[in-house]
Each structure stands twice: as structure tokens, then as C-alpha cells.
Backbone as CSV, one residue per row, in Angstrom:
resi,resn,N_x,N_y,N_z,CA_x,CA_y,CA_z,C_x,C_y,C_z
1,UNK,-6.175,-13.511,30.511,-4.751,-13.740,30.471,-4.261,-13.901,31.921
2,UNK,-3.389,-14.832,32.039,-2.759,-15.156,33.263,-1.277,-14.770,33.315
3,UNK,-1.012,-14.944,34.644,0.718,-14.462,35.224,1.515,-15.783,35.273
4,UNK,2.688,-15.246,34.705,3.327,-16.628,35.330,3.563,-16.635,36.768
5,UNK,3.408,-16.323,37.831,3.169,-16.139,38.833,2.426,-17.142,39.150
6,UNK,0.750,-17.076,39.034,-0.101,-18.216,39.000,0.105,-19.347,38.314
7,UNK,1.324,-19.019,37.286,1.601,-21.236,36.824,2.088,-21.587,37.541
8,UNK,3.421,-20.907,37.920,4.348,-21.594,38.987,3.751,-21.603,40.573
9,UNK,2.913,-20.667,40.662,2.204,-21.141,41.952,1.489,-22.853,41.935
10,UNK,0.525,-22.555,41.044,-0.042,-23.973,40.709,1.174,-24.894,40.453
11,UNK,1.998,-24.949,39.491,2.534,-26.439,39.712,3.713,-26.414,40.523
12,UNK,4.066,-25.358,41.732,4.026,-25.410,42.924,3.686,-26.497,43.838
13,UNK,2.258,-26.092,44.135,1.449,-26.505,44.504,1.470,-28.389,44.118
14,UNK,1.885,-28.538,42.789,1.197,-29.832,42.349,2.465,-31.051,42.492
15,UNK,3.948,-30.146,42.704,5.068,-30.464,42.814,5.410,-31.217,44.339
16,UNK,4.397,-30.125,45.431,5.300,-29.591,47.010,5.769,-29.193,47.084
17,UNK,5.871,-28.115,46.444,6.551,-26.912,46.176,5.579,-25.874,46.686
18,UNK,4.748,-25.640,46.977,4.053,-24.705,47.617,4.211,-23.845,48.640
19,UNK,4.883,-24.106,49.698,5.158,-23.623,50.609,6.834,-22.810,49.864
20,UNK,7.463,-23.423,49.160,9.043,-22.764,48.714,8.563,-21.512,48.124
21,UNK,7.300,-21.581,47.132,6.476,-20.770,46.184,6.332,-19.477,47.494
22,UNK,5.063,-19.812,47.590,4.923,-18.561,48.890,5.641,-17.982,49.545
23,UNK,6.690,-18.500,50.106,7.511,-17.930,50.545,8.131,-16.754,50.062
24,UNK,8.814,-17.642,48.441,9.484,-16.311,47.538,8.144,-15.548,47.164
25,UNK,7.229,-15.388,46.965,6.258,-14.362,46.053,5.396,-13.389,47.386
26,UNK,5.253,-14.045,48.485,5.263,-13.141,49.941,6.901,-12.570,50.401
27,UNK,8.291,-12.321,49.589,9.086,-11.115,49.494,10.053,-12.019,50.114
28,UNK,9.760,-12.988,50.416,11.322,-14.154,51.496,12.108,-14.734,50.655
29,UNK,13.147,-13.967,49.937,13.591,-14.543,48.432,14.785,-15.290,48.912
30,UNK,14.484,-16.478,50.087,15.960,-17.265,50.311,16.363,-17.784,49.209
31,UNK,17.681,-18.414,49.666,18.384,-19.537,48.516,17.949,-20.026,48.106
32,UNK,17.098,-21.133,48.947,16.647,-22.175,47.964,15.653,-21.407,47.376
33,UNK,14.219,-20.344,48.114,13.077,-19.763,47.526,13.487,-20.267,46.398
34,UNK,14.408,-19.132,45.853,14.669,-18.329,44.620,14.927,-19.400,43.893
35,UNK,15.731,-20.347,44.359,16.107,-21.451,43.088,14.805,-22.052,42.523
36,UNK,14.147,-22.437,43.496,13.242,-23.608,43.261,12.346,-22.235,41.844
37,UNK,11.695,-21.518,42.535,11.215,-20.423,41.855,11.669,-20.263,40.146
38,UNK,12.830,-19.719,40.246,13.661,-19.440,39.130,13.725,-20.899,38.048
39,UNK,13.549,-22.336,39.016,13.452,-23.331,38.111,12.339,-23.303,37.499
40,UNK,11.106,-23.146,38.063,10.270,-23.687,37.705,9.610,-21.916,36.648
41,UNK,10.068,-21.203,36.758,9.919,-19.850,35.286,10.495,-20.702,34.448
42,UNK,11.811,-21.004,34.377,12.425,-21.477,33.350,11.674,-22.436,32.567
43,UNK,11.384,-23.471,33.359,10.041,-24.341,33.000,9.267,-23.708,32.161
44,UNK,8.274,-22.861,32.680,7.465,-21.734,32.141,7.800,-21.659,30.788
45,UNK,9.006,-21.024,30.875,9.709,-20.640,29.444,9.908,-21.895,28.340
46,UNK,10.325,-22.651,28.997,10.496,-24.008,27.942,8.823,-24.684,27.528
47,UNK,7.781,-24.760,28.215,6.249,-24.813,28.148,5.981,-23.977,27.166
48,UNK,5.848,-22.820,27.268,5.640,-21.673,26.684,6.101,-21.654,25.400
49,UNK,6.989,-22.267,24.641,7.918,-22.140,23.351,7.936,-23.488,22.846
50,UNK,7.389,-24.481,23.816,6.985,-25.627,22.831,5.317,-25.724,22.893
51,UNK,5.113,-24.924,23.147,3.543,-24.587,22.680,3.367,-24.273,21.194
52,UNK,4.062,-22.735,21.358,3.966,-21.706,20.613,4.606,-22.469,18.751
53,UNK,5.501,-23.166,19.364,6.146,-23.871,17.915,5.483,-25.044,17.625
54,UNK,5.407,-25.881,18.717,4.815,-27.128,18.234,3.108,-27.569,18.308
55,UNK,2.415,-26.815,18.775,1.121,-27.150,19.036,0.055,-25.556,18.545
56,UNK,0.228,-24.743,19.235,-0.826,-23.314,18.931,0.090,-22.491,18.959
57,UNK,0.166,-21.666,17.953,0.683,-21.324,17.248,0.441,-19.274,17.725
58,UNK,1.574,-18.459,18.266,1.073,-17.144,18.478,1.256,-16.630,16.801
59,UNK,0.153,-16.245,16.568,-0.057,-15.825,15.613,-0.177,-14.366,15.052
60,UNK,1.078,-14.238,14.782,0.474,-12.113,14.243,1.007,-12.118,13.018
61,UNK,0.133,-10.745,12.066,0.175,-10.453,10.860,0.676,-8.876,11.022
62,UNK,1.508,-8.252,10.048,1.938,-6.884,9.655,1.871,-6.842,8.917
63,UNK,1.975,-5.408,8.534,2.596,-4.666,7.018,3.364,-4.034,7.370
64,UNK,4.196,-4.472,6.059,5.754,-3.841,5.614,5.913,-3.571,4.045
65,UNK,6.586,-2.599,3.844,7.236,-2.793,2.842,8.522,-3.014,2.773
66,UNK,8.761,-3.356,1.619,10.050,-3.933,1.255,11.164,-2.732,1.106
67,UNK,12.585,-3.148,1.607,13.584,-2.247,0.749,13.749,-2.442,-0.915
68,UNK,14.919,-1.349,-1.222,14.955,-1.183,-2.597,15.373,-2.500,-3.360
69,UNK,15.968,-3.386,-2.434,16.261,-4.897,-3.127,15.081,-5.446,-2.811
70,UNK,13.884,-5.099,-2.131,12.100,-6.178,-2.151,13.053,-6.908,-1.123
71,UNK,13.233,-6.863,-0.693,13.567,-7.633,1.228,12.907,-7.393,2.285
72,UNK,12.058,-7.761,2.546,11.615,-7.596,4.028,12.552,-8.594,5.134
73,UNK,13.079,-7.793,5.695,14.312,-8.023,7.328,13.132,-8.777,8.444
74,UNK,13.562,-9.913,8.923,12.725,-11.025,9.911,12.793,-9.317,11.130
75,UNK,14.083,-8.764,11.202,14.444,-8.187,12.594,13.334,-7.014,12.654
76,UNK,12.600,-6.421,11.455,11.891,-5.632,11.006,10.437,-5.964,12.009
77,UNK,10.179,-7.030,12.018,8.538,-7.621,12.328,8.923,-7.304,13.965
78,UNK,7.961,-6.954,14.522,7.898,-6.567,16.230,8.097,-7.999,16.997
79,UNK,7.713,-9.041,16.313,8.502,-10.630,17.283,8.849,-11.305,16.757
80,UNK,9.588,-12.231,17.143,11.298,-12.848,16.542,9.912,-13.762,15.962
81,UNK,10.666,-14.485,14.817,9.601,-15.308,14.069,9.788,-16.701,14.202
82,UNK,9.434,-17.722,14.394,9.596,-18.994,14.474,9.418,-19.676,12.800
83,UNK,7.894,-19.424,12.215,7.949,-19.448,10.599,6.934,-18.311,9.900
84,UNK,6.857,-18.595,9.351,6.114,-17.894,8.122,5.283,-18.540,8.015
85,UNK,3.826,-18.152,8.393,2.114,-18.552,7.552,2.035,-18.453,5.928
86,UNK,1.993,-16.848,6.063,1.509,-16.436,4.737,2.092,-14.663,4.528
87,UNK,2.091,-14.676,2.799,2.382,-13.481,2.582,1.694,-13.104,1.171
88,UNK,0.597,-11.752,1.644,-0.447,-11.230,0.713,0.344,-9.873,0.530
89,UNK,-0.231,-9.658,-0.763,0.076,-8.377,-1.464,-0.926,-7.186,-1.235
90,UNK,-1.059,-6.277,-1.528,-2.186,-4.941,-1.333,-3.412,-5.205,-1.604
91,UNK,-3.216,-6.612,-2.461,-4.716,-7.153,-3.288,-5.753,-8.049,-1.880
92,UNK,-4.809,-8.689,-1.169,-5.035,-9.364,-0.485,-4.760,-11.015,-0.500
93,UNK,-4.306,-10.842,-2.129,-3.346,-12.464,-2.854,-2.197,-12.662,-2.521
94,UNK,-2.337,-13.928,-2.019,-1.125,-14.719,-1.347,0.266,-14.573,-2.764
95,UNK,0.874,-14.510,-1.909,2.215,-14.595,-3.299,2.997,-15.708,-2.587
96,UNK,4.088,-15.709,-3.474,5.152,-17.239,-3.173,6.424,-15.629,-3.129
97,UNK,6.759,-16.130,-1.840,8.202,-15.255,-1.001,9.230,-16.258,-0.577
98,UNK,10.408,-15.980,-1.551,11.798,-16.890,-1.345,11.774,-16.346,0.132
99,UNK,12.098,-17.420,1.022,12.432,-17.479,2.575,13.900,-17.795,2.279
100,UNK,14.380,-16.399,2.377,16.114,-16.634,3.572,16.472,-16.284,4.661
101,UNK,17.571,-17.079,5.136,17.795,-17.364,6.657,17.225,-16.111,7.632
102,UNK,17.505,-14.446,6.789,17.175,-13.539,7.632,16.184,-12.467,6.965
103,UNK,15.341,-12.910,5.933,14.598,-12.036,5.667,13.621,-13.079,4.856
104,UNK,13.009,-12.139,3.947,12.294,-12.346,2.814,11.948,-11.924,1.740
105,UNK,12.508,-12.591,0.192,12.779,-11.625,-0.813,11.641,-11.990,-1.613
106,UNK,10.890,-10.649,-2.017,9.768,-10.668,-2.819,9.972,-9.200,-4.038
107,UNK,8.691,-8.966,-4.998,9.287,-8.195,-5.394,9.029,-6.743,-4.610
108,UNK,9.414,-5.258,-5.680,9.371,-4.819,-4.478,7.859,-4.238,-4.353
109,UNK,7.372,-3.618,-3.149,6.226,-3.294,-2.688,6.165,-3.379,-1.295
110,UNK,4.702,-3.300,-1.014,3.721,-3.297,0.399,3.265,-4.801,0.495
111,UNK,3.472,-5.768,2.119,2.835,-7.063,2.140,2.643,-7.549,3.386
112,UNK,1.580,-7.875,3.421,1.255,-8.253,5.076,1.470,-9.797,5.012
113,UNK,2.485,-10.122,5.972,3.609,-11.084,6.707,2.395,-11.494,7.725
114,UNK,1.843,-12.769,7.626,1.341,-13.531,8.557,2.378,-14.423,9.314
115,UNK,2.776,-14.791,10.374,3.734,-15.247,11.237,3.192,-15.746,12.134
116,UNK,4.183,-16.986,12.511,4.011,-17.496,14.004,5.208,-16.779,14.900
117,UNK,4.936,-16.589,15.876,5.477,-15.556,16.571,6.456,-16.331,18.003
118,UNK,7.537,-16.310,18.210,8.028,-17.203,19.215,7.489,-15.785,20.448
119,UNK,7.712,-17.024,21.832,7.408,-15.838,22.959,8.379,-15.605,23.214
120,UNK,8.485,-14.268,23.952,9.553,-13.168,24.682,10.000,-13.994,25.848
121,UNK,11.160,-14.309,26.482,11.478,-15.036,27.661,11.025,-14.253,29.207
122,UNK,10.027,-14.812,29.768,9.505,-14.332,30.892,10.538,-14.699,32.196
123,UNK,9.494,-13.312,33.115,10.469,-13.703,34.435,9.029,-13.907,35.165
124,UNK,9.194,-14.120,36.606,7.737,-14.454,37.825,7.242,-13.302,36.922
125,UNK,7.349,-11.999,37.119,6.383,-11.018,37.150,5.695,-11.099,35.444
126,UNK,5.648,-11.617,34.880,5.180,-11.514,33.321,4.072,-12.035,33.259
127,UNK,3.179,-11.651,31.852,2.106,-12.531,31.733,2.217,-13.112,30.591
128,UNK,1.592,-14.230,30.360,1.870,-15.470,29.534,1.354,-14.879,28.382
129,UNK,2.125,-15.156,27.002,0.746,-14.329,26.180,-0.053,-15.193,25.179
130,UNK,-0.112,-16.398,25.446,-2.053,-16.784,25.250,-3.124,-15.914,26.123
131,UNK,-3.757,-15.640,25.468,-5.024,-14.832,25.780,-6.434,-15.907,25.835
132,UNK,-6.285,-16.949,24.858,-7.472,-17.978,24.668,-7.037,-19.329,24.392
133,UNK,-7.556,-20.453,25.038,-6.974,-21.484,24.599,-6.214,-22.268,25.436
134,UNK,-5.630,-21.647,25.986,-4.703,-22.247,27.034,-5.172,-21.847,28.507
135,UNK,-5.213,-22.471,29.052,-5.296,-22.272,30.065,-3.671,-22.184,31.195
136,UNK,-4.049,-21.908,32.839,-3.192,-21.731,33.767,-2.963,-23.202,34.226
137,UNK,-3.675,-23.910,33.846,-3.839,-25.029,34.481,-2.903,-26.131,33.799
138,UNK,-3.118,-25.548,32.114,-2.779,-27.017,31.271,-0.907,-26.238,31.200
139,UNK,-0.887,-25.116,31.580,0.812,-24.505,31.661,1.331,-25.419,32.610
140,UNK,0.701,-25.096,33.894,0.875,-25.643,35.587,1.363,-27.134,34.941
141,UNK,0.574,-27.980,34.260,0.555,-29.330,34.230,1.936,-29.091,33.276
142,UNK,2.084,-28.821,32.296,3.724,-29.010,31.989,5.011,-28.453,32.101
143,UNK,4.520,-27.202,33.439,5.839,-26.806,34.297,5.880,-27.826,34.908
144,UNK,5.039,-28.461,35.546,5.084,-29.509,36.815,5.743,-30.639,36.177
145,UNK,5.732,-31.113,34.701,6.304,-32.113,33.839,7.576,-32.211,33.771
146,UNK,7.693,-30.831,33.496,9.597,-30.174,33.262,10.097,-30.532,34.459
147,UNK,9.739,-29.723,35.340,10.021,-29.687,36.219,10.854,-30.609,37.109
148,UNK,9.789,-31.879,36.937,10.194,-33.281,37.355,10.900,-34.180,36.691
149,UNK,11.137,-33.618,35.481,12.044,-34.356,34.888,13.185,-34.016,34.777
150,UNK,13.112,-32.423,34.919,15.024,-32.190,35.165,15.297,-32.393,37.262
151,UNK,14.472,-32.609,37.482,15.262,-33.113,39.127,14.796,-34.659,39.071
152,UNK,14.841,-35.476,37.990,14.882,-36.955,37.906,13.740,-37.724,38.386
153,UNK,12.909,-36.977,38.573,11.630,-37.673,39.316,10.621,-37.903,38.261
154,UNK,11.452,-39.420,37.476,10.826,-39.662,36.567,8.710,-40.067,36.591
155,UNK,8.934,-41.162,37.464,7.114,-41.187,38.029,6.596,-40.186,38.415
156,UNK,6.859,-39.147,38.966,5.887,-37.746,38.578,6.142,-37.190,37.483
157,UNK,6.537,-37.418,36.782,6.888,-36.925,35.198,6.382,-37.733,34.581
158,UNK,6.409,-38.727,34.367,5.476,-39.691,33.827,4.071,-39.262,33.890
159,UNK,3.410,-38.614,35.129,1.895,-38.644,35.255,1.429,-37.301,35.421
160,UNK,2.541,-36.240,35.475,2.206,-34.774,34.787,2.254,-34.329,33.805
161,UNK,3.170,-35.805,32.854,3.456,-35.382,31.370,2.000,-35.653,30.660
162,UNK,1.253,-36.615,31.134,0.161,-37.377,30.960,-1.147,-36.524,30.790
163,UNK,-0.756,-35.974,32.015,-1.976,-34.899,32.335,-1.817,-33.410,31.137
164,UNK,-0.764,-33.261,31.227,-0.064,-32.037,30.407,-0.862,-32.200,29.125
165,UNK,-0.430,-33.935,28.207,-0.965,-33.646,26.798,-2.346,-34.157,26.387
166,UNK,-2.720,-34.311,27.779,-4.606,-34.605,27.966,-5.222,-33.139,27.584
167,UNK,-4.416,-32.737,28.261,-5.045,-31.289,28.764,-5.023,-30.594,27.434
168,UNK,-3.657,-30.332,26.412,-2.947,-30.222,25.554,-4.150,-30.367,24.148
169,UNK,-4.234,-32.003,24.011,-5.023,-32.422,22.840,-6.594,-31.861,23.098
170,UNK,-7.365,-31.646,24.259,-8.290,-30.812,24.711,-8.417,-29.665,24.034
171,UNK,-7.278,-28.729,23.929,-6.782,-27.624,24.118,-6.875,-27.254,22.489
172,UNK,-6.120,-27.962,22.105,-6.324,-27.895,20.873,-7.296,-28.610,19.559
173,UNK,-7.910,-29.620,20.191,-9.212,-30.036,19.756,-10.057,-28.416,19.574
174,UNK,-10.488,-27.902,20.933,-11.096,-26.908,21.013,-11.099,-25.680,20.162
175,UNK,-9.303,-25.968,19.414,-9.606,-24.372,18.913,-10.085,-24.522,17.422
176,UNK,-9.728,-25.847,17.155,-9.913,-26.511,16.027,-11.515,-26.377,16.031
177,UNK,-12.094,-26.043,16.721,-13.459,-26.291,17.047,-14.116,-27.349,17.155
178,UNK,-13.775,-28.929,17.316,-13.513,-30.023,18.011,-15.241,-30.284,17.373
179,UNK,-14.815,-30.445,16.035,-16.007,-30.841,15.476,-15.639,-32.185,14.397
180,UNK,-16.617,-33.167,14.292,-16.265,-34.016,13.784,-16.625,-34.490,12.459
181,UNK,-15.738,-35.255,11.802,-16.444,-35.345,10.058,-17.561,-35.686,9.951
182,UNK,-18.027,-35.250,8.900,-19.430,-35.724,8.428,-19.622,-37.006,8.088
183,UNK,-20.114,-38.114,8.637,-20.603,-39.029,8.122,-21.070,-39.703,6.717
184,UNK,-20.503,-40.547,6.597,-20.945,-41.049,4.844,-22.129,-41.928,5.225
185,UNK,-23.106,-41.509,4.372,-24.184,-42.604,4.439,-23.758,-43.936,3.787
186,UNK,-24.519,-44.779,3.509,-24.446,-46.471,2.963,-25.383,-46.375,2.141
């Protein structure tokens, strides 16, 4: 697991931003440091949450039981939820759970809530929470994307966005286990 520290260093680094980087993370938190810095977390944060929703997915499962109306409360689960995987009963059988806006009504009982999990909004000091899969590098490549595209610098955005969903379809080939169909004979 990596820091966001080390993304924004790297696409720092990949920006010319390197020297603004060092500065703030060796304790020199000028004006600009801090801005440039503070942009490129934010980055982080926007990377980080179109990962997590649109591509790999943080994935956690609980158990809960339900209140006396069979509701399980979204606010109940330890991270804010983006959607719902799956929901098994004590048996370990999937059931069908009406999804409303703030919970989930089943009947009542015990059920482990498989979820995609949105991330917590980081600051420099945090660590990213992919553990596998992602790398520091393929983050770096679409802070450095963001990055350049909210200060208008569309041609480096163009060719970090590039790199970003190279890196990206890699990324997720891999977890897929980047194996290919079986062949039909003739």
C-alpha cells in the first residue's frame, strides 16, 4: 500500500511540479507550495473515486441484522456505499433485497451485505486504500491527467490521460486474470 504523498510526488514530478512538491513535504508550506500540493490531493481524490466506482471496485462484505421493520440502514455498514454486490442469508443464499434510497428492506433476520465501498476523502498524509492492483504509478498517471486538465493544459492531458487508461486497462485485465477465451476448433 502506498501514500498519497508518493502519487502526488510522482505526478509532481511528471507535471514540473517537483520542485513545488518538495518543497511543501520538506515543511516549506508557501502559497503557492500548498496550492499546487492541495491541487493535486484533490486530484488524488477525484482518481481515487473514479476508480473505485467505475473500474475496481473496493470491495467489503458485513453482517448485520436487520431492525424490527427487516431494514438494514446504508449508515449502519462501516463505508458509505456506492452499490450493492450481493446479499446472503445465514445459509449463505443470495436473496433479492428491495434497495431504497437509504437502506435495505429484506425480511427480518441476519445478512451479509457484499458492497462496493466509496473511498474516505484523503489529505497528503493518507494512504490510498488499494492494497493490490493498482499501482502508485497508474494513480500518478491520472493525478497528472486531472491535473492538467483543470489548469487547461489540454496536450499534456491528452498524453497522461493516455497513459492513465493504458495503465488502467492493464490494471484491470490483470485482476480479471487477463486470461483469454478458449478457442473453438474447426
Amino acid at each position: 500500500m502506498f501514500t498519497v504523498e508518493n502519487v502526488v510526488r510522482l505526478a509532481a514530478r511528471m507535471t514540473g511540479l517537483e520542485e513545488m512538491a518538495d518543497e511543501y513535504f520538506d515543511g516549506n508550506h508557501s502559497e503557492e507550495a500548498t496550492r499546487i500540493v492541495q491541487g493535486l490531493v484533490n486530484c488524488f481524490n477525484l482518481v481515487e473515486n473514479e476508480l473505485a466506482v467505475d473500474y475496481l471496485p473496493l470491495v467489503c462484505e458485513e453482517t448485520l441484522s436487520t431492525d424490527e421493520k427487516g431494514n438494514i440502514e446504508y449508515a449502519r455498514l462501516s463505508k458509505k456505499v456506492a452499490y450493492i454486490i450481493s446479499v446472503r442469508d445465514r445459509f449463505g443464499r443470495n436473496v433479492v433485497a428491495k434497495r431504497m434510497p437509504a437502506h435495505l428492506s429484506l425480511d427480518v433476520g441476519e445478512y451479509a451485505v457484499r458492497y462496493a465501498a466509496l473511498p474516505v476523502e484523503k489529505t497528503a498524509e493518507d494512504r490510498c486504500e488499494y492494497e493490490a492492483g493498482v499501482s502508485a504509478r497508474l494513480m500518478a498517471y491520472g493525478v497528472a491527467a486531472e491535473y492538467c486538465l483543470h489548469k487547461g493544459l489540454y496536450a499534456e492531458h491528452a498524453a497522461w490521460e493516455k497513459k492513465y487508461k493504458e495503465a488502467l486497462a492493464a490494471a484491470t485485465k490483470s485482476r480479471k486474470g487477463g486470461q483469454l477465451k478458449e478457442r473453438a476448433w474447426i
